[in-house]
Every structure is written in C-alpha cells, then in structure tokens.
C-alpha positions in Angstrom: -16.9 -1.0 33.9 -19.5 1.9 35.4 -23.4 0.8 34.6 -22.0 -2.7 33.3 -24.8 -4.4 35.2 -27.1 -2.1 33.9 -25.7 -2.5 30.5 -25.9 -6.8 30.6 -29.6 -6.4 32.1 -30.8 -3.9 29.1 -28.8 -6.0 26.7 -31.3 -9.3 28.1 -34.2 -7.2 27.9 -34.0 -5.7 24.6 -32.5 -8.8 23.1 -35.8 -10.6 24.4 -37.8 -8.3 22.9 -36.3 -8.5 20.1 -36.2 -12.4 20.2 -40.1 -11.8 20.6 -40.1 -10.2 17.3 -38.6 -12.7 15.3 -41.1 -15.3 16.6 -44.1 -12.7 16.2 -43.3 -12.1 12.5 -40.8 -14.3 10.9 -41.6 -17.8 12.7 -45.3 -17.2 11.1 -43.5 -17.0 7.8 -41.9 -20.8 9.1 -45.3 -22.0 9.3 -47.5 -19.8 7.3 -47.6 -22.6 4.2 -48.5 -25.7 6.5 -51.5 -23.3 8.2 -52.6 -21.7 5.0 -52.7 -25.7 3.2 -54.6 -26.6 6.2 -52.3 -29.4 6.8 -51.7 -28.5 10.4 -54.1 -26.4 12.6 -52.9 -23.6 13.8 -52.3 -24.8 17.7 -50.3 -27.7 15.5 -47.9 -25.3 14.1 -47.0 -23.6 17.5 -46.5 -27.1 18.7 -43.9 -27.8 16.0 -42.7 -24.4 15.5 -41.9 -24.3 19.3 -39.6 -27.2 19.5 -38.0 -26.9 15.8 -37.2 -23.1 16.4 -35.8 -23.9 20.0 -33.6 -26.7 18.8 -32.5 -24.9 15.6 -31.4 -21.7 18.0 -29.7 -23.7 20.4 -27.9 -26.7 18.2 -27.2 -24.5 15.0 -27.3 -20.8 15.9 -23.5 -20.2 16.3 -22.3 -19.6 12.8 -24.8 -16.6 11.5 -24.2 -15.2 15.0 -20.6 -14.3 13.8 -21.6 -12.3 10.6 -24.2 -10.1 12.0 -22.1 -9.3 15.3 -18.6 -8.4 13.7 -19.1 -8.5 10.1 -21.0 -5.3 9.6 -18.6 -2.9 11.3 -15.0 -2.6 12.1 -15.4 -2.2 15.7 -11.4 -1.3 16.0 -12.3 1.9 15.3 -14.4 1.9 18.8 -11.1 0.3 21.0 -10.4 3.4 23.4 -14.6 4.0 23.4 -16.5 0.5 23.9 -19.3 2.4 25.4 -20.4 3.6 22.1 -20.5 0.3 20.6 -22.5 -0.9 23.6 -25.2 1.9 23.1 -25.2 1.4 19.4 -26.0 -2.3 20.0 -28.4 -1.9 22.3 -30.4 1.0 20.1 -30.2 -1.7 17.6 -32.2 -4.5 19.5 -34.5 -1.8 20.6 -34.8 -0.1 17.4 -35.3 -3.4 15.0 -37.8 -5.2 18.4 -40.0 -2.1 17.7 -40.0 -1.7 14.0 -41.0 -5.6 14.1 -44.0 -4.8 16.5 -45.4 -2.2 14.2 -45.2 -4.8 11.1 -46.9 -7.6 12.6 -49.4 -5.7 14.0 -50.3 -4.4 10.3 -50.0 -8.7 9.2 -46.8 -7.7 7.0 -44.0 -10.1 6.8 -40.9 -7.9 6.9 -37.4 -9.5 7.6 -35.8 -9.1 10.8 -32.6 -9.5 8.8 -33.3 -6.6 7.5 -34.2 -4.6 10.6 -31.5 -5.1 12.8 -28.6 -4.9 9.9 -30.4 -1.8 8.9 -30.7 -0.7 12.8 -26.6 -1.4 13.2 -25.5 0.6 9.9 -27.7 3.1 11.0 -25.7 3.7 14.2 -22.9 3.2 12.9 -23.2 5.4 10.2 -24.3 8.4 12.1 -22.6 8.0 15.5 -19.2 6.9 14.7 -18.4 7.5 11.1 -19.1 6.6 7.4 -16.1 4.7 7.7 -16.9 2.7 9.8 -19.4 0.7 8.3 -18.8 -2.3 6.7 -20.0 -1.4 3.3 -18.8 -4.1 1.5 -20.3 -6.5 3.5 -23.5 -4.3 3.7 -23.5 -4.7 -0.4 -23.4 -8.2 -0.2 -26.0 -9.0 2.4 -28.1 -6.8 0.1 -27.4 -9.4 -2.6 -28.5 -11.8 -1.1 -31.8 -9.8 -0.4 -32.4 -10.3 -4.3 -30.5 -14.2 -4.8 -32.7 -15.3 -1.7 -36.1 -15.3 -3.5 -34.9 -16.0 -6.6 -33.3 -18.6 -6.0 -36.3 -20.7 -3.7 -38.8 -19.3 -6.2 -36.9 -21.6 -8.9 -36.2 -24.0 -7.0 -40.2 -24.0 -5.5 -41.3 -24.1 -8.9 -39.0 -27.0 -9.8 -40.4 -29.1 -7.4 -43.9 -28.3 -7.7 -43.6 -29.1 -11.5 -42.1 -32.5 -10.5 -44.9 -32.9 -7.9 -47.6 -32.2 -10.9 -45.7 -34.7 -13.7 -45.0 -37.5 -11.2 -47.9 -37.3 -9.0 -51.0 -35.2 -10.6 -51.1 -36.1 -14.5 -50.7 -39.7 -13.3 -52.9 -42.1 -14.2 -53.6 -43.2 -11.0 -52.7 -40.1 -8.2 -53.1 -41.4 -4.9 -51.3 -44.8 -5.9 -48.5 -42.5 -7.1 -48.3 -40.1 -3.9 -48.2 -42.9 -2.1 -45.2 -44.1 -3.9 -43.4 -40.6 -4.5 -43.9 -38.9 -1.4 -41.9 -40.7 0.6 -38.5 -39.6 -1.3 -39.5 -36.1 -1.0 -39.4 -36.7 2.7 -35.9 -38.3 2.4 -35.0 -35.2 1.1 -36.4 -33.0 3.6 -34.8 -35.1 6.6 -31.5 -35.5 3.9 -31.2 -31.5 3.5 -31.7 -30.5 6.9 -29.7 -33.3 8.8 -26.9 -32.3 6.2 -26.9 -28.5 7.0 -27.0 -28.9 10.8 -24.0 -31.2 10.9 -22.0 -29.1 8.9 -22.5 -26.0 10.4 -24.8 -26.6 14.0 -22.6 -28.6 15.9 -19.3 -26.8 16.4 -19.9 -25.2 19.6 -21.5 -28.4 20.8 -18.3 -29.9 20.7 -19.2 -32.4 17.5 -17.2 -32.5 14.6 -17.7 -34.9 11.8 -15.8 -35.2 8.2 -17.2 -34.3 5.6 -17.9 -38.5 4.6 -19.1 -39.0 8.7 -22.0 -36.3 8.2 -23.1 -37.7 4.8 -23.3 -40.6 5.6 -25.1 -39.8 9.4 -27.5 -37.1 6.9 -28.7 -40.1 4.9 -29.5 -42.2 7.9 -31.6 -39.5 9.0 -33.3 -39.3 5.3 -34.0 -42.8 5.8 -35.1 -42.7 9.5 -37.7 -39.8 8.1 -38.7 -41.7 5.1 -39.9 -45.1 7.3 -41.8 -43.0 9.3 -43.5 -40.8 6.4 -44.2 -43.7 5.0 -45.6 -45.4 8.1 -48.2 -42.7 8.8 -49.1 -42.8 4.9 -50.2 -46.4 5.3 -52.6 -45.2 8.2 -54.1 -42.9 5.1 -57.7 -44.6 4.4 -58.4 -43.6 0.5 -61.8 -41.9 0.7 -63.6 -42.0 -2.9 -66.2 -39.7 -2.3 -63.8 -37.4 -0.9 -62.7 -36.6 -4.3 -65.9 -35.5 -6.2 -65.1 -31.4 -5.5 -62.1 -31.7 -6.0 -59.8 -34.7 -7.5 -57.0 -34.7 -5.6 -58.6 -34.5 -2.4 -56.8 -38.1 -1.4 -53.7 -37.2 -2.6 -53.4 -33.9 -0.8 -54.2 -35.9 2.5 -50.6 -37.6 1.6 -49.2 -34.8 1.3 -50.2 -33.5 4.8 -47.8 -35.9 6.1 -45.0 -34.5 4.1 -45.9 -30.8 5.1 -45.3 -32.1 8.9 -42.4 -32.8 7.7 -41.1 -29.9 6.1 -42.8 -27.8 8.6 -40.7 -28.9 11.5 -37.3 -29.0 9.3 -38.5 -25.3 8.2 -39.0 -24.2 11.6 -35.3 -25.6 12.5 -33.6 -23.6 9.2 -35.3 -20.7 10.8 -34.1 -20.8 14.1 -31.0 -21.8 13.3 -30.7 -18.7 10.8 -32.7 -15.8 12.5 -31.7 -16.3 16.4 -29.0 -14.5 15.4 -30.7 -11.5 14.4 -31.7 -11.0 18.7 -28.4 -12.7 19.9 -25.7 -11.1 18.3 -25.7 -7.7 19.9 -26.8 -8.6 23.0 -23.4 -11.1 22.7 -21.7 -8.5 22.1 -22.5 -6.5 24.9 -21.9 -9.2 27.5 -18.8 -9.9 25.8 -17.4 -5.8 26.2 -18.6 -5.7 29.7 -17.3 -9.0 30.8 -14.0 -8.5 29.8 -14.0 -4.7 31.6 -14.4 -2.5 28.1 -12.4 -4.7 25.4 -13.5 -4.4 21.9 -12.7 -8.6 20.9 -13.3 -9.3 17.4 -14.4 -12.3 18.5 -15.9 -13.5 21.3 -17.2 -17.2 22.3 -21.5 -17.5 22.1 -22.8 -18.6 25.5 -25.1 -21.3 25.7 -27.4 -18.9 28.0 -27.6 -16.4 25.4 -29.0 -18.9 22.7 -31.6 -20.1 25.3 -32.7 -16.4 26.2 -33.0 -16.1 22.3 -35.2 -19.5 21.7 -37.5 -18.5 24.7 -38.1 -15.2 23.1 -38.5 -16.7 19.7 -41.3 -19.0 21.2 -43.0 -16.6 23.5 -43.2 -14.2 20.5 -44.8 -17.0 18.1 -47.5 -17.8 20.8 -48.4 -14.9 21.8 -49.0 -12.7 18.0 -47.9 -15.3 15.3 -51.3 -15.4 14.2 -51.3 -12.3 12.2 -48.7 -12.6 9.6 -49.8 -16.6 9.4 -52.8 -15.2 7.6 -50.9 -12.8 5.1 -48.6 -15.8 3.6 -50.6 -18.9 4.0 -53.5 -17.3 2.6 -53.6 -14.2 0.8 -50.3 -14.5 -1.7 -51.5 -17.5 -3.7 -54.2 -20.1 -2.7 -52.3 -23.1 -1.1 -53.0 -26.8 -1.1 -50.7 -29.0 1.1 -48.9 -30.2 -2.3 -48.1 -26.4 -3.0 -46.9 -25.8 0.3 -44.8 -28.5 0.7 -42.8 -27.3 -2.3 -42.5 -23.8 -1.1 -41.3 -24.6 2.2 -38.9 -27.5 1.3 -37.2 -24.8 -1.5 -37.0 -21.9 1.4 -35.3 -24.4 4.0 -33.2 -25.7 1.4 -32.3 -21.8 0.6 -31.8 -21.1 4.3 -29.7 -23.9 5.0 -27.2 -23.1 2.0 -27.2 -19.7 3.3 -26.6 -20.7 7.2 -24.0 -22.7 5.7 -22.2 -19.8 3.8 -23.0 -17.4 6.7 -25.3 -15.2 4.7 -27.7 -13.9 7.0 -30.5 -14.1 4.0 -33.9 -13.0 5.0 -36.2 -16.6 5.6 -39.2 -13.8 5.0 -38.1 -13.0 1.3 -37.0 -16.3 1.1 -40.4 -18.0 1.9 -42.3 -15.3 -0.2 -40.4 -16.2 -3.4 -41.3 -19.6 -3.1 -44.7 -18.9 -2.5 -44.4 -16.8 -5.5 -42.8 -19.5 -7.2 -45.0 -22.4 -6.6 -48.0 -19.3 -7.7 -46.4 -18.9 -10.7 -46.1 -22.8 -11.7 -49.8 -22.5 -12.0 -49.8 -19.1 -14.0 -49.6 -15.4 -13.1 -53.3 -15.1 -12.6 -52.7 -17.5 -9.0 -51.3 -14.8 -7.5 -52.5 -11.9 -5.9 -50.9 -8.9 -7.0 -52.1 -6.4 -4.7 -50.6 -8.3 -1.3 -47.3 -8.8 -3.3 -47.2 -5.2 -3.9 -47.8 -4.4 -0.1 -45.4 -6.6 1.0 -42.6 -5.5 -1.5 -43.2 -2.1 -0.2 -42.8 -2.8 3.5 -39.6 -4.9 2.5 -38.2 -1.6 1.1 -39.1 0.5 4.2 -37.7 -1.9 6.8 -33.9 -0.8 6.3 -34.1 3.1 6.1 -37.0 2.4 9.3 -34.0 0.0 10.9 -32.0 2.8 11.0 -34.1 5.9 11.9 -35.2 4.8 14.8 -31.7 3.0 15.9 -29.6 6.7 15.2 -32.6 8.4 17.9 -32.6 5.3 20.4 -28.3 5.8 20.5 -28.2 9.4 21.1 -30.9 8.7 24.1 -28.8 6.2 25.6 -25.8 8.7 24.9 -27.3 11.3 26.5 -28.2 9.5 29.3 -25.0 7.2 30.4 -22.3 9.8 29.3 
C-alpha cells in the first residue's frame, strides 16, 4: 500500500498524543477525589495512577477497543477506498489529542469519550456520507452520556449515607471505622477483581466460568480486606486531633480506603479510556498490514496497548495537575470519607459499563458522584458556578470533536491523494 509506512508512523504519533490526552485530563479525574481529600499527595497519585492505568490498558483494554473502532461506522461502505478510512482515523486522533490540550489547559474535565466519538462521526459524516454513520449506535453512546452520572451519583450518595449512619452518627466513630471500613475495601477489591476477569483477560489467553471468577474475585476482596485492615491497626488514635473537627480520626481510616479505591479507580480507567487513543490507530495498522482490507474485525496487538499506557502515563505526569484541582477541590469540598464514596460508585459505574462495552465517559461519571456524595450533604455543598462550567464544556466537546476532525481529513486528503 503507497505511504503505508507513513501511514503506521502518523497513526503511532497521533495515537500517542492522543494517549497523552487522556492521561492529561481524564486520569486527573481517576485521582482528583484521593488529591482533593488529601489522602494521597499529589506525587502519591502519579505513583498509583501510573501503575493502575498501565495495568488496566494492558490486562483489560481489549473489549471497549471493539466498540469505538467498528461500532460507530459501517466501514463496508469504504471496501474499494480504505485510504479514506485511514485519513478519517487519523484526523480523529489528531483532532480529539488537540481538543483535549485546549481543555486541560483551561483545568476543565471534558470526556475523551466524547472527543474522539465526536471526532469519528464528524468525519464520517462529512467525508463519506450521512449514511454512513452509525446513528444508532451514536444514540446510544449518548445515553449513556446521561445514565453514566446518574447512575454513580445514586449510587455515591448511597454509599456515603451508609458511611454517615454506620460510621458518623455512631456512638463511638473511630471504633466503628475501624470495624466498617474494612468491608468497604472487600468491596472495592470484590468489584474490580470481578470486572477484570470477566471482561480483561480474553486476549491474555485466561478464561474462567462464570463460578471460577467469583470465586477468584472474592479471594481478591479478602486478600484486600487483610491488608486494609493491617495498615488500620498501624492508625494511632490521636485525641487532640479531633478538637477542630470530630472526625479527624476517623477520616485518617478512611485514607487507607481511598488508597484503595484510588488504585482500583485508576484500573477502571485505563481499562475503559485506552481505547479512546488505541482504537483508530488499531485500525490503521490493521488496513495497512493487510495491504488496503477493510476487516471488521481485526485482533488488538499487545504493542498497541503498551504505546497507549505509555502515553496515558506520560500525559498524567507531565499536566495532570490542572484538572486535579477542578474536581478534587472546587465541585464540593472533599474529606477522604466523601471521596472514597465517589470514587468507589464511578469505578463501580465504569466497570459495569467496560463490561457491557459502553464506552461511558469516566469524566461524567466521576462528576456525578462528586455531585452525588455533594448533594448527600445538601445543595448548598456544591458549587454551582464550576458545575455550570463544566456542563458547558461537556456540551462543546462533541460538535468541537468534529470540527476540527472534518478540516484535519480534508488536509490529509489533500495531501496523500
């Protein structure tokens, strides 16, 4: 195929770049809660963030990969013209890697679901045909725009209200953190263990029945628990600690549990958003390897994944720090109690997603449970005027998606045809 090289090396490029992105804006949103709670520092959270991402795009990035690659389009329309599908996908990486630049920079959390599945129906749209999109499936992963926040802002504020009648309107607090806590963190190690053996392992070569990854899942939960519970018996109860504020001690229990949920949110994420960067550049390497053939499907290799958790990573170091501050702080003020339940509800939300092959957005996702866990204390906990901005730049990501991917094709047109 003429310029294939060129096309594989752009493809790596723009799909790094894109990679970057995700780890600039949406990994912040992965550890956002356990920064803002000042349970972990913010070197702390790269730390984690940095191996859970990696591991979550590497062991369990193969099934979202599928939806956002061949679900949005019916690429048989493209069979005697692959080139056009190749420029379309690589306007796409470009177009979504540069939108996400320009939001991070200005601290908002915007979706890079959103970007690059506005960035393909853009393209698609505009350079091969109305009909070609995939509108169905376009309505549907707009549904899940709405279900996602809804759905981890009740299930945030569940939790948080069973955190505040177990644990705060106890008689005795810190006796009944230390009691409680540790079955939250059997849940976290439960929820996540669950997800990634369902849907993670396939193209590691691991399958388990459905009995087998229970039953391994619940080990896990256990296995996390001990250990919890281990470093909670370290805790020192301070007396004096509490005099500004009461639940000083118990929130110091509870920064054991956001280490927790931190690391197993940081997995959801990279499990769910790698595919975001990965799928078109997949599908690229896919048309040019096998010399211009449009494959429905074609098989995930395990480079690809690794060029996508290196760019995740690099993208988290290097600018993470600016949309840390907009969730962990400015939405609500969080306490490691709150943050715990607002992380725990979006990885729960994530992973039922992953599982489903949704490709929700973790951004809206985490917000709503922010929101959530806000609104368990009443309306006044939240600050409207950063919800606004952020619901505004949620709306502008699509038609912005696409806008700049329709310009970025006809370049590339222009200058391979």
């Amino acid at each position: 195929m003429e310029y294939g090289t060129i096309f594989i090396i752009l493809a790596c490029v723009f799909g790094l770049f894109m990679a970057w992105g995700v780890g600039a804006n949406d990994v912040a949103n992965a550890m956002a809660t356990s920064v803002g709670s000042k349970a972990l520092t913010i070197k702390q959270a790269i730390v984690i963030a940095a191996i859970f991402e990696f591991l979550g795009a590497y062991l369990a990035g193969g099934q979202v990969t599928a939806t956002i690659r061949k679900g949005m389009m019916d690429t048989s329309l493209l069979v005697n013209s692959p080139e056009l599908l190749i420029y379309g996908m690589l306007a796409s990486l470009l177009a979504a890697g540069i939108w996400l630049l320009v939001a991070t920079r200005a601290g908002w959390p915007v979706s890079t679901t959103h970007s690059i599945v506005g960035a393909i129906v853009g393209f698609a749209a505009v350079g091969i045909g109305i009909d070609a999109v995939n509108w169905g499936k376009v309505v549907t992963i707009a549904m899940s725009w709405v279900i996602s926040p809804v759905l981890a802002g009740v299930v945030s504020y569940a939790l948080f209200r069973s955190v505040q009648r177990l644990i705060f309107d106890a008689d005795k607090p810190f006796q009944a953190s230390k009691k409680y806590v540790p079955y939250y963190i059997f849940l976290v190690g439960f929820i996540v263990s669950l997800v990634t053996l369902f849907k993670g392992l396939k193209h590691v070569g691991l399958e388990l029945t459905t009995p087998q990854a229970y039953s391994v899942a619940i080990v896990i939960g256990v296995i996390s628990m001990l250990v919890g519970k281990y470093f909670i018996s370290k805790l020192k109860f301070d007396p004096d600690a509490d005099h500004d504020y009461h639940f000083t001690n118990v929130e110091k229990v509870f920064g054991v549990l956001m280490m927790f949920t931190a690391s197993a949110m940081a997995f959801a994420h990279g499990s769910n958003d790698v595919a975001n960067a990965v799928g078109p550049l997949a599908a690229v390497v896919s048309i040019v390897e096998s010399g211009g053939q449009v494959a429905q499907k074609s098989a995930m290799a395990g480079w690809i994944l690794l060029l996508g958790g290196v760019g995740i990573v690099a993208g988290l170091v290097m600018y993470g720090k600016k949309v840390i501050a907009t969730v962990g702080s400015n939405i609500t003020e969080l306490t490691p109690s709150r943050g715990f339940a607002a992380t725990l509800a979006a990885a729960t939300t994530v992973v039922i997603a992953s599982g489903t092959g949704l490709p929700i957005s973790t951004t809206h996702t985490l917000v709503g449970a922010v929101l959530g866990v806000g609104l368990a204390r009443g309306i006044a906990a939240l600050n409207m005027n950063v919800v606004r901005t952020i619901f505004m730049s949620w709306i502008i990501t699509l038609p912005a998606g696409a806008i700049l991917s329709i310009m970025i094709f006809f370049m590339l047109k222009g200058i391979f045809a």
